[in-house]
Every structure is written in C-alpha cells, then in structure tokens.
C-alpha positions as CSV (number, residue, x, y, z in Angstrom):
1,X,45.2,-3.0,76.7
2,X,41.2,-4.0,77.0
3,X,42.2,-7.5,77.4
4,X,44.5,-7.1,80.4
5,X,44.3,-8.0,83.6
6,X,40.7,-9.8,82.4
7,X,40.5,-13.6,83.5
8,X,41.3,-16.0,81.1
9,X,38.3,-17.4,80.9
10,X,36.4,-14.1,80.2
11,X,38.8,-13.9,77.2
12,X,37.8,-17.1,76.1
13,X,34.6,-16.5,75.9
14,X,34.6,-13.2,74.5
15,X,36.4,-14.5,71.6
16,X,34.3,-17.3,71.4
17,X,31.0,-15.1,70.9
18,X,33.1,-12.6,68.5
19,X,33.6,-15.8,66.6
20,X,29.5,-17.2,66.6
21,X,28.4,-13.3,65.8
22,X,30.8,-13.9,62.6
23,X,29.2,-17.2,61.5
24,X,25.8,-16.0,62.1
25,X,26.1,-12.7,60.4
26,X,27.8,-14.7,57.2
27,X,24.8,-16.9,57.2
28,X,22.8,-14.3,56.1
29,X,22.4,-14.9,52.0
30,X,20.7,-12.3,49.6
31,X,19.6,-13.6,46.4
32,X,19.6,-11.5,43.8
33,X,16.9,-11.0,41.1
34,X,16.4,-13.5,38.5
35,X,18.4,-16.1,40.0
36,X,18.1,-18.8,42.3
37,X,20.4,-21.1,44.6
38,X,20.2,-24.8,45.1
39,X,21.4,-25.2,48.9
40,X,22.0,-29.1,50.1
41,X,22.2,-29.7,53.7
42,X,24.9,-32.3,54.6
43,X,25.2,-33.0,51.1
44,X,21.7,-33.7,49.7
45,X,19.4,-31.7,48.3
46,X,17.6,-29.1,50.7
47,X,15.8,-26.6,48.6
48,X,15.9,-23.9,46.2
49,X,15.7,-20.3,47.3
50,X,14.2,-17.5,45.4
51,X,15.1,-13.7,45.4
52,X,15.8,-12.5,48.4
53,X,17.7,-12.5,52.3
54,X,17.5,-16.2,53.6
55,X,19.1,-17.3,56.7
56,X,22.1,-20.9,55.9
57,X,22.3,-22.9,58.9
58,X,26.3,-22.7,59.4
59,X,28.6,-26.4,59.2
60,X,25.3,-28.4,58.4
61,X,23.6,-26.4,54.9
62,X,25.4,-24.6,51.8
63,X,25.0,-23.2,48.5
64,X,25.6,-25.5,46.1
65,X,24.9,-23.6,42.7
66,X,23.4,-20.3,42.0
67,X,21.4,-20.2,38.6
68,X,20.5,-17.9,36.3
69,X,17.0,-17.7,35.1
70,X,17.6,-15.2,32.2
71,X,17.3,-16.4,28.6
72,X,21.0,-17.8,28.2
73,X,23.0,-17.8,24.3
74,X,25.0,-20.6,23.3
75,X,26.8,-19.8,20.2
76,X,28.3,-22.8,18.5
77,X,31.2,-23.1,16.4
78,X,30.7,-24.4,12.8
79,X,29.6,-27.8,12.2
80,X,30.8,-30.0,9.0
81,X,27.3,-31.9,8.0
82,X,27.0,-33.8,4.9
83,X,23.3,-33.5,2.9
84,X,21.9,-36.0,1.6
85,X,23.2,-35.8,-1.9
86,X,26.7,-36.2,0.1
87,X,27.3,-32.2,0.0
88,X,29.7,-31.5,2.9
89,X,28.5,-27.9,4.6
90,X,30.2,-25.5,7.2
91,X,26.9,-24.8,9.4
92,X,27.3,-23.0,12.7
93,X,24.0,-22.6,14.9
94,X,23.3,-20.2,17.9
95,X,20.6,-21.6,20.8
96,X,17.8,-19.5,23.1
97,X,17.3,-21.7,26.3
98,X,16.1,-20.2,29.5
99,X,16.6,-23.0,32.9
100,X,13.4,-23.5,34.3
101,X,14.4,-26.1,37.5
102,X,17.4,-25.2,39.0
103,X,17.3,-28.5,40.6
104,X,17.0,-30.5,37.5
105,X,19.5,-28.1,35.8
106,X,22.1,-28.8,39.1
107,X,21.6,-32.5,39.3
108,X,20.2,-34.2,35.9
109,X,23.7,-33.5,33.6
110,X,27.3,-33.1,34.8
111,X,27.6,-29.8,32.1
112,X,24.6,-28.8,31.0
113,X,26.1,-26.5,28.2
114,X,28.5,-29.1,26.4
115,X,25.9,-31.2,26.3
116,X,23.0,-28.9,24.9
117,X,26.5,-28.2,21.9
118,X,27.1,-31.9,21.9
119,X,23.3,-32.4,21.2
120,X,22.6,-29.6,18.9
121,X,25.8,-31.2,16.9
122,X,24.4,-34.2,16.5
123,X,20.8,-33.0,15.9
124,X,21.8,-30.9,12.9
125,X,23.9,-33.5,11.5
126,X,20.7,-35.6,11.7
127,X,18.4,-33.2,10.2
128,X,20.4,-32.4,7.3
129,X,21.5,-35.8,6.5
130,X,18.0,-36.2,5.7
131,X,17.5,-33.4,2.8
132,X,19.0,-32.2,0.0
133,X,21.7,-29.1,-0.6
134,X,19.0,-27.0,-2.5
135,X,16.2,-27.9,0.6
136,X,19.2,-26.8,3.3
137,X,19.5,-23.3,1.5
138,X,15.8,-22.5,1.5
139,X,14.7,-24.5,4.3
140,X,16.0,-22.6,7.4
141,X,13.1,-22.2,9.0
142,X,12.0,-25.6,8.9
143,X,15.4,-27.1,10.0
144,X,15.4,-24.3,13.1
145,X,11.7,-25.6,14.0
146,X,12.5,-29.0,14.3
147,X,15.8,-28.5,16.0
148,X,13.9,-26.7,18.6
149,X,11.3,-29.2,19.2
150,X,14.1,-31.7,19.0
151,X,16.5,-30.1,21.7
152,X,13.5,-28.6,24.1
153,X,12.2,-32.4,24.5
154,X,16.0,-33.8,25.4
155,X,16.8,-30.9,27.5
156,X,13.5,-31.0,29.8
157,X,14.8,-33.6,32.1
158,X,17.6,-31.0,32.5
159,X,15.5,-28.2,33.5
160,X,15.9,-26.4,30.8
161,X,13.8,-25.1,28.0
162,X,15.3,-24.8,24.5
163,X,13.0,-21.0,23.2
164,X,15.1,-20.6,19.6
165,X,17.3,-22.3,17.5
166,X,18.8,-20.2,14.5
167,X,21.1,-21.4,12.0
168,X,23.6,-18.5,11.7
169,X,25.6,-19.1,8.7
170,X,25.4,-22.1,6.2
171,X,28.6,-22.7,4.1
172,X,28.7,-24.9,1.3
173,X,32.1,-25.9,-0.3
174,X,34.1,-23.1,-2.5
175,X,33.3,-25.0,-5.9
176,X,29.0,-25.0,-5.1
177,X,29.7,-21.3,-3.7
178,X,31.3,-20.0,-7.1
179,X,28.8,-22.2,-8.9
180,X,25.7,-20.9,-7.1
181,X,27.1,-16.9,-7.4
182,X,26.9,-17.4,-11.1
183,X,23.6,-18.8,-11.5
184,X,22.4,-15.9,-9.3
185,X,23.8,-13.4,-11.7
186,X,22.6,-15.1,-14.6
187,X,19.2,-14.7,-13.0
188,X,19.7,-11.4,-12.3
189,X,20.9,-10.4,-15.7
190,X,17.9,-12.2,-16.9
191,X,15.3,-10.1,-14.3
192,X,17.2,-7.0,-15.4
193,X,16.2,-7.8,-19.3
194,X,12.7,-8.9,-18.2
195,X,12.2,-5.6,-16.7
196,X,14.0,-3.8,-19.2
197,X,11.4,-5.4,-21.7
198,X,8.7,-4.6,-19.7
199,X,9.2,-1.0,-19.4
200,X,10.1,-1.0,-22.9
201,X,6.4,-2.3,-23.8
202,X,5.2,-0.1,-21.4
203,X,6.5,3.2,-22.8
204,X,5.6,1.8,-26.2
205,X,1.7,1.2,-24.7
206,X,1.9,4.6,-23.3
207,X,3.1,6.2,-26.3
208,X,0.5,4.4,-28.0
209,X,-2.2,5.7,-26.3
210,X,-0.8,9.0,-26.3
211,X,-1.0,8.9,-29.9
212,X,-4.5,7.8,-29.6
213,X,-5.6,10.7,-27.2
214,X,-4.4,13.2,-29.6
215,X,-6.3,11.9,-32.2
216,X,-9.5,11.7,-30.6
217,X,-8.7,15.3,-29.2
218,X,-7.7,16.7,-33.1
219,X,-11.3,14.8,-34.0
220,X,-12.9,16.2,-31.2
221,X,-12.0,19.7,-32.1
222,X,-12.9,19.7,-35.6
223,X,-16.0,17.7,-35.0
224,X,-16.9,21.0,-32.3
225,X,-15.9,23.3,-35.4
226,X,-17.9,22.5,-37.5
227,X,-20.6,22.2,-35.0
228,X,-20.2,25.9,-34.3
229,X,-20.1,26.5,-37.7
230,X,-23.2,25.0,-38.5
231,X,-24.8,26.9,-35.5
232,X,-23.8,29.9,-36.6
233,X,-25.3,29.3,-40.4
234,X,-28.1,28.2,-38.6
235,X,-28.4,31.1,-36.7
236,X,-27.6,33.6,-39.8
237,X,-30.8,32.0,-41.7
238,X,-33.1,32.2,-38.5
239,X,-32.1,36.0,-38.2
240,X,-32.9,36.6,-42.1
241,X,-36.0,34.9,-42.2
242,X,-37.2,36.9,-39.0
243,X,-35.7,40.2,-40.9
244,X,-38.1,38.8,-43.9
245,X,-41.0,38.2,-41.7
246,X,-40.6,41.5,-40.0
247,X,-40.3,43.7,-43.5
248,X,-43.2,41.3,-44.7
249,X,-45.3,42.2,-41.7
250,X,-44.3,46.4,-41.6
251,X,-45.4,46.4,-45.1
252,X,-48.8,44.3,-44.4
253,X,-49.3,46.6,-41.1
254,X,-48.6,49.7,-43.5
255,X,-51.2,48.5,-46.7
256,X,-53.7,47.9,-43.8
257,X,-52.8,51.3,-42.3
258,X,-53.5,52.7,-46.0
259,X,-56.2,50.9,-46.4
260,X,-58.0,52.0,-43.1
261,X,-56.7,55.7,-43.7
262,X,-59.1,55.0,-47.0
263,X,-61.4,53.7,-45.2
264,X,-61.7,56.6,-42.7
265,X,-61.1,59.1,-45.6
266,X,-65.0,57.8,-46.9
267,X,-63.1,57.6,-50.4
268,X,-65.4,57.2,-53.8
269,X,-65.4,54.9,-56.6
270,X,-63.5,57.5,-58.8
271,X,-60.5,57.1,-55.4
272,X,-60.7,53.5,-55.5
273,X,-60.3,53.0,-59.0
274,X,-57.2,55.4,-59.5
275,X,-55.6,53.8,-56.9
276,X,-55.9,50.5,-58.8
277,X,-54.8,52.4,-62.1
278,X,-51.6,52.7,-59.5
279,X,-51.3,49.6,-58.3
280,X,-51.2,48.6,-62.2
281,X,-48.8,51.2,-63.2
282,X,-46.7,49.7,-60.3
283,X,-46.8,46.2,-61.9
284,X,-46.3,47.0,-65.2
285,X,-42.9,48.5,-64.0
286,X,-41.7,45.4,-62.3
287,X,-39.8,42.5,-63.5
288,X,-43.1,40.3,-64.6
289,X,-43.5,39.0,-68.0
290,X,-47.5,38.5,-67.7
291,X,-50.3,41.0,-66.4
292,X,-53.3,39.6,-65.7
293,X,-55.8,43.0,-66.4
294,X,-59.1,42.5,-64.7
295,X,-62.5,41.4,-66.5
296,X,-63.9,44.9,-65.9
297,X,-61.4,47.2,-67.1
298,X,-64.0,48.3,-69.7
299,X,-66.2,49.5,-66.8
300,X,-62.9,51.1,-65.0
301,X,-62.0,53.0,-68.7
302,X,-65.8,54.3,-68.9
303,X,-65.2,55.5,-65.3
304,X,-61.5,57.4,-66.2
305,X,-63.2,59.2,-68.8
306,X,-65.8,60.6,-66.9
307,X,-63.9,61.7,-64.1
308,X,-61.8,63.5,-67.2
309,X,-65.1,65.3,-67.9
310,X,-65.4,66.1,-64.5
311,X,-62.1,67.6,-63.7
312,X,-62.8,69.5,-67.1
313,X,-65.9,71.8,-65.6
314,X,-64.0,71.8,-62.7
C-alpha cells in the first residue's frame, strides 16, 4: 500500500496534518440569511455573527445558539379568565414577536417562549379582570393594544420585540352563549321588521307620488287642450274678420273703381242722378224698416221728368 515501507514518523505526521486540514476546513461556518449565531469563546460571550462564511477558532470558540430573526407565532392554548362581574371565559391568544438581540434573547431568560406564554397568561388574566363581560366582547382591540404594549416592555430585556397580540377566540360559558344567540336573533327579527316597515312606507311614498304624477300629467293635458282649443277659436275668428276686411275692402276698391270709371266717363247730372234712383231702389229692397229720402228729391223728380221729355224727342 502507499503507507508501506514509509518511516514511521512520516506516517505520523501525515496523519497528523490529515487531521488539522479536517479541523480547519470544519471551522469554516456559513450563516444563513435572516439568522444569526451567538459564538462564546471558552465559555463566555464572544460575539454575534451575521449572514455569511466566518472562520471558529477550533477547541477555544463555538456556536452557542443560532437565532432566527424572522417574525416568530406563538399560538397559545385557551386561557380560563374571570371578568370582572366574575364571568369565567375560554380565551386563547396568538403573539407576533420578532428577536431583535440575539445576545439578550440567548442570555436574559432560560426559555424565552414559555415565558412570553407564561406572561401573556397572566397579562390577559389581568386585563380582563379589570372589565366587564359585555366590554370583553366589543373591546378586542383595546385589550390586544394593551397586551402589546404590556408584553413588548417585559420582553425588551429579552431581546425581543412583541409586533401583534390578537385574541383568537373568546368563549364565554354555554348558559351566556345560548343567552347571547337569542338576544341576537331577537335583534335581528326586530331589524328585519324595521326594514320590512321601511320599505313598506317607502312603496306607499312611491305609490303616492306616483298617484300625484299622474294627476298633474291628466291636469296638464287637459289644461294644453283647452289651450289648443282656444287657439284654434282664436285663430278661426282672426281668419273671418280678415275674410270680412278683405270682402269689405274688394267692395270699397270696386265702388271706387265705379266711381272713377264715372269719373273718367265725364257723366252728367241726368247719370248721376239715376244712379242714385238705383242706389235707392237697392235700399228700398233690403231688410231696413226706415229710408231716409234726401231733402232735394223734389229737385231730382223735376230732373226725371225732363230727361222723360228728352228721351221722348229722342
């Protein structure tokens, strides 16, 4: 073999360096992200790497913890508390904490995490011994800010910092549970009538003012009916008084026509005065009961008979 026929010695030592090559190459330590290690060097505290290859002296330095630095869940079991108006409650609570000293975190509590639960126990017991069963239901938010401010100041000699604290489920005994269900659905049978009502009102209002839209419509028609109709008498008598203002002004524009076809004609007396025995003739035959004959009718007699004579030699 490669060993034989080799002095002793030279064995010795090649199995000797084998050995230190070993140590040296396991000394090499990678830290992986979002974690750190605590190492101690001959027992105390040395320091606390970060992410990363770091070199551990061999016999004299190890790791003494790794930590996580990720936000961490600790989900607790249910708690019995008892309220103020001595109400004894299931109440089980879930905590955010993230460690921000890995030192602190390695050295300042034996088990950090039973004592955040042994804590958070006797917070909440604390808290809700100090308000009443109605306040517990609807207070949540309260009682999870003050158990975070609580628990983040007690844990931040541990290196630890408390981010959430969320009451998961509160449980109140069977009788207040069966007693609570049934007030909540005699309020919501008494919602369901309130907004039956309501709608009830509301279709009535809507109805209503259907009603009332129709009305004003129907008055609205006949009120534009009879405005038509009243245009369109309006409009028949403007017509017919233009059609008597038009025959009234033909005839005037035809007696003037006459008249100046008369005129141009260079008519007599004898002409003039026949055409007035005419006009009278036309008179007497219409509907009046009185004639008023002119004051010289005598003169307009004398003048018939001589154009009598007249026509006679003719």
């Amino acid at each position: 073999m490669f060993l034989e026929g080799l002095n002793p010695l030279v064995i010795v030592l090649i199995i000797i360096a084998l050995i230190v090559v070993v140590i040296l190459a396991s000394s090499f330590k990678i830290v992986t992200q979002a974690s750190a290690a605590v190492v101690e060097k001959l027992g105390t505290y040395h320091t606390t790497w970060g992410t990363g290859i770091h070199f551990l002296p061999p016999i004299i330095c190890r790791i003494a913890k790794r930590v996580s630095l990720k936000e961490q869940i600790l989900d607790f079991d249910p708690q019995p508390v008892i309220t103020k108006d001595n109400v004894t409650m299931q109440i089980d609570t879930v905590v955010f904490y993230t460690i921000t000293d890995p030192k602190a975190y390695c050295y300042g509590v034996e088990d950090p995490r039973v004592a955040i639960e042994k804590l958070t126990a006797t917070t909440l017991r604390n808290i809700i011994g100090e308000i009443e069963l109605d306040s517990t239901l609807t207070s949540r938010d309260l009682i999870n800010s003050k158990m975070r401010n609580i628990l983040d100041e007690a844990t931040d000699p541990w290196g630890i910092k408390v981010n959430r604290v969320e009451l998961k489920n509160i449980l109140p005994p069977k009788d207040i549970r069966e007693a609570m269900e049934k007030q909540m659905r005699a309020e919501r049978e008494r919602r369901e009538q309130i907004l039956k009502a309501e709608g009830e009102k509301r279709a009535a209002i809507l109805q209503a003012e259907g009603i009332k839209e129709s009305s004003i419509l129907q008055a609205e028609a006949k009120r534009q009916v009879l405005i038509e109709e009243a245009e369109g008498a309006k409009q028949a008598a403007v017509l017919k008084a233009q059609g008597e203002a038009q025959a009234i002004l033909e005839l005037q524009e035809a007696t003037a026509k006459g008249l100046e076809l008369i005129k141009e004609a260079k008519a007599d007396q004898a002409v003039l005065t026949l055409k007035a025995y005419e006009a009278l003739g036309t008179l007497a035959k219409g509907n009046a009961t009185k004639i008023i004959v002119p004051s010289n009718i005598q003169g307009l007699a004398g003048l018939a008979t001589s154009l009598a004579e007249v026509v006679k030699e003719k």
